[in-house]
C-alpha positions, 0 to 999 in steps of 0.5 A: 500500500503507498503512503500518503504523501505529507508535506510541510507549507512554506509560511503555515504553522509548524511545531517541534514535539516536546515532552516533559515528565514529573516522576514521582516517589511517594509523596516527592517529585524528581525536578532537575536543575539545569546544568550551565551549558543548556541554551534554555533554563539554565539553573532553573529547576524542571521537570525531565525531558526534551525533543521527540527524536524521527522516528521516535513517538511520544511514549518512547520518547518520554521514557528514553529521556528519563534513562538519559537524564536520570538513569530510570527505567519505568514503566510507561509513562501517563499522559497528563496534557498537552501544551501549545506554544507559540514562539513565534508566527510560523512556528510553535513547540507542542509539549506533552507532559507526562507523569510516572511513579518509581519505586525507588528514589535512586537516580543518575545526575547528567551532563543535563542537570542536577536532580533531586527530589522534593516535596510537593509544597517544598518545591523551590521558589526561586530558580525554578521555570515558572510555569512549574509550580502550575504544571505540578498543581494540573499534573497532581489534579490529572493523577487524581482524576485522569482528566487530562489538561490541554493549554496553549501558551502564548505571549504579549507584547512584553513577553508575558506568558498568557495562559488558555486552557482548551 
């Protein structure tokens, strides 16, 4: 059977897959701060993750930057939501956030950050990404009710995150 033919528009619309995921261990979660050499958040704490890699889909994906980023091995990850961002005009980056349980506390510092776990209302205030804080509080929700969240992120004149929630 042949493919059907995709494409990519010049001047429409195109996002880059992203994932995010908050690991839990009893009543902890596993943030990393972000090693010095990372173009974005640099220093700040956050959940793991990264790029969705060709040929990779969202779950594969989520689970291979866990083992990168913290050597764990899970199971498979819970779709919690996904978030639009627009970056600019033409482009955009789609997030799926992601949540898991771990047996064990142990883990493995990367070249991507420190790690370290916490207690849900010890999260660090200050170099933190911030929408984190938020991000936990939709994931908590979503473990306890398995509603799912899907939000666009988009940005003012000044640079002000705005919020919307589909």
């Amino acid at each position: 059977m042949p493919s059907t033919p995709q494409i990519l528009v010049p001047n429409r619309y195109h996002v880059v897959p992203r994932t995010i995921l908050f690991v839990f261990h009893n009543e902890k979660v596993l943030l990393q701060q972000g090693s010095k050499d990372k173009k974005i958040n640099r220093g700040l704490w956050n959940g793991l993750g990264g790029h969705i890699e060709r040929k990779e889909d969202v779950i594969t994906a989520a689970t291979r930057e866990l083992f990168e980023e913290a050597g764990i091995k899970a199971a498979v990850p819970d779709l919690c939501g996904t978030i639009m961002i627009d970056v600019n005009e033409n482009e955009g980056i789609l997030l799926f956030v992601f949540t898991c349980d771990v047996q064990s506390d142990d883990f493995t510092d990367s070249s991507e950050g420190k790690l370290n776990w916490f207690l849900i209302d010890q999260i660090p205030k200050e170099a933190i990404v911030d929408d984190v804080p938020h991000l936990l509080s939709r994931v908590m929700s979503t473990r306890i009710s398995g509603k799912q969240f899907h939000l666009l992120y988009s940005y003012d004149s000044a640079g002000n995150r705005i919020t919307t929630e589909g």
